[in-house]
Structures are given as C-alpha cells and as structure tokens.
N, C-alpha and C positions, 0 to 999 in steps of 0.2 A: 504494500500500500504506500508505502513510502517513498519508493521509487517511480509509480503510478504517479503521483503527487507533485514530486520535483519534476519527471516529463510534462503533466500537464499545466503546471507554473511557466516554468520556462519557454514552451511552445507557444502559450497565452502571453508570453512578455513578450517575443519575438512577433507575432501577428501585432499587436498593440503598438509596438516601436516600430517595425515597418509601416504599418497604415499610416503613422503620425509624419513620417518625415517629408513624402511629398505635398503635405497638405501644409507642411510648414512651410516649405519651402516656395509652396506657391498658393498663396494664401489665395488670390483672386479667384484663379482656377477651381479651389475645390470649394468657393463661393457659388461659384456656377453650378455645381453639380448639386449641392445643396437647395437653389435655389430652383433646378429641376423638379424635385420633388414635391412640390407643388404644397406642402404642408407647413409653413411657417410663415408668419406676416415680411414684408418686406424688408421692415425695419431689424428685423432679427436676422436675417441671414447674416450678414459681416458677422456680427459677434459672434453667431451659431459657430462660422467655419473657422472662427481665433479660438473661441477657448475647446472648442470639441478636438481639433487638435492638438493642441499642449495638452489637454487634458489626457487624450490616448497616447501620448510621448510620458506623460508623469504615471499613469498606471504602469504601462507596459514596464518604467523603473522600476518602480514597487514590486511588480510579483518576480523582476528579474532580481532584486537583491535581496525579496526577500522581506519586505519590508511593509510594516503594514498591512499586513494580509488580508485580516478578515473587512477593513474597507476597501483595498483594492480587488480584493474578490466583487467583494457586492456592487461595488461601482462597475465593474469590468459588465458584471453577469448584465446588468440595470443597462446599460451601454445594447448590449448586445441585442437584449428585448428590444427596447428603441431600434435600433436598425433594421430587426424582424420586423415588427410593427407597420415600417415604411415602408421597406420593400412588400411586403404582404399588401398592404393599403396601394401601395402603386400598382401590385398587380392586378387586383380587383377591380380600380378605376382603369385597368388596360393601358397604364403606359408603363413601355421599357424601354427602362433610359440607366444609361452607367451609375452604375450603386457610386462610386468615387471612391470607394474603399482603399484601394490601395494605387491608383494611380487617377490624378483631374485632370490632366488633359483629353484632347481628342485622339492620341493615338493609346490609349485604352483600348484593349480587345475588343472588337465585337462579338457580347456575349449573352446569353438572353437572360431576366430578369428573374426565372426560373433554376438556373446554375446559381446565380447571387444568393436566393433564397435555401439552394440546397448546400451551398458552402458555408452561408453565415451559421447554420443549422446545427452542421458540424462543432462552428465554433465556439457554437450554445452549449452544445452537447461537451466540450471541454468545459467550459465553463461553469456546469453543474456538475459534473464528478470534483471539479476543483473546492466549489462552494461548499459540495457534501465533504471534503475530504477537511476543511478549515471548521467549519462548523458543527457538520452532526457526526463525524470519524471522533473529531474530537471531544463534545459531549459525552460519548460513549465511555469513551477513556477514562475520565474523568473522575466518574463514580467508582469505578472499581481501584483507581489509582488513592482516589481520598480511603477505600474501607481497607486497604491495604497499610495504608498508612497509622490507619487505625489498628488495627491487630500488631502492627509493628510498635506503635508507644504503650500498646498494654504490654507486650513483652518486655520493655524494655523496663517498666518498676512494677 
C-alpha cells in the first residue's frame, strides 16, 4: 500500500506540474481555452486562467514533496471534479473544443472531447485511491495503533 501511495503521489505531482507550466507560461492562451468553455462570466476568465495555474504548479509541489497532503489531496481530487464537470457539461451542450489541459495553443492534438473525458477519469480514478490512501488507509490505522499503544503502557507499570 505504501508503494501504491508514493506511485500515485508522485504520478499526480507530475500530471499537476506539467499541466501548470504551459499555462504559465502562456497565460493568454490558456485564457482562450478557458474562455471556450463557455461556463464562466467574462470578467473571471483572466483571473480563472492566473491562479488555476499556479495553483496546479503549487499542488503538483505539494504531493511531489510530500507536503501537505491531506489538503493537496482534497484540492487536487476538488480540481479534478471541476474539470469532469466541464468537460461532461460541454459534452452535453455538444461542443468539442480542446480541454487546455496540458497544452493552449492551436497546435494541441486534435482530439475529441470524449478521450479528455476518459483520460481526466483516469486521473480521478488516481486521485481517489490517493485520497482513500491519506485519509481513510489512515483512519484505519489509527485505532489499532492508539489500542496498541494502550496495552503497551499497561505493561509497562
């Protein structure tokens, strides 16, 4: 489980720091794509595409060092819904248009809105074995490590 846990950390840093750095680096662009999606007022796209990128640059740190986990977990998972959400909702209203995820330009694959949805899915699906491994792996632990601890200080006078 352990091992399970650091591959799924680390795997989730490395998706989270790759998406972030062409978005940082071309802020306008993955304004565009943003603004694609047809789900946020005008006035929010700029801000949407500055901090939704540092933000997925500052997670993807977090689970890569280790750090803060159980809210870079819950952020990451919280992130992820939001993106299913969109794309899901943009299927429904029938447009397929470049998710932005990991590259806002136009020479982005053409790829249909359908693969985004089943790759982000994927990335849900890490994302909840990570969440169950920080939170309820751990709960688990917990109790038996406190009644342990207990039976160890009655031996002990």
């Amino acid at each position: 489980m352990r091992l399970a846990r650091i591959v799924a950390r680390l795997t989730l840093a490395g998706i989270f720091i790759y998406a972030s750095l062409e978005k940082i680096a071309q802020p306008a662009a993955f304004a565009k794509n943003v603004y694609n999606y047809q789900i946020l007022p005008d006035a929010l796209i700029n801000l949407t595409a500055i901090v939704l990128s540092w933000l997925e640059l500052f997670l993807g740190l977090c689970l890569l060092a280790g750090l803060w986990l159980p809210g870079a977990v819950l952020t990451a998972n919280g992130l992820l819904v939001a993106f299913l959400a969109a794309l899901v909702f943009n299927l429904a209203r029938g447009l397929d248009i470049n998710c932005g995820c990991f590259s806002t330009g136009s020479e982005a694959p053409a790829v249909s809105a359908g693969w985004y949805l089943l790759r982000d899915m994927g990335f849900f699906a890490l994302g909840i074995f990570l969440f169950y491994a920080v939170f309820l792996h751990r709960q688990r632990e917990r109790p038996e490590s406190a009644s342990a601890r207990k039976r160890d200080s009655k031996k002990e006078t």
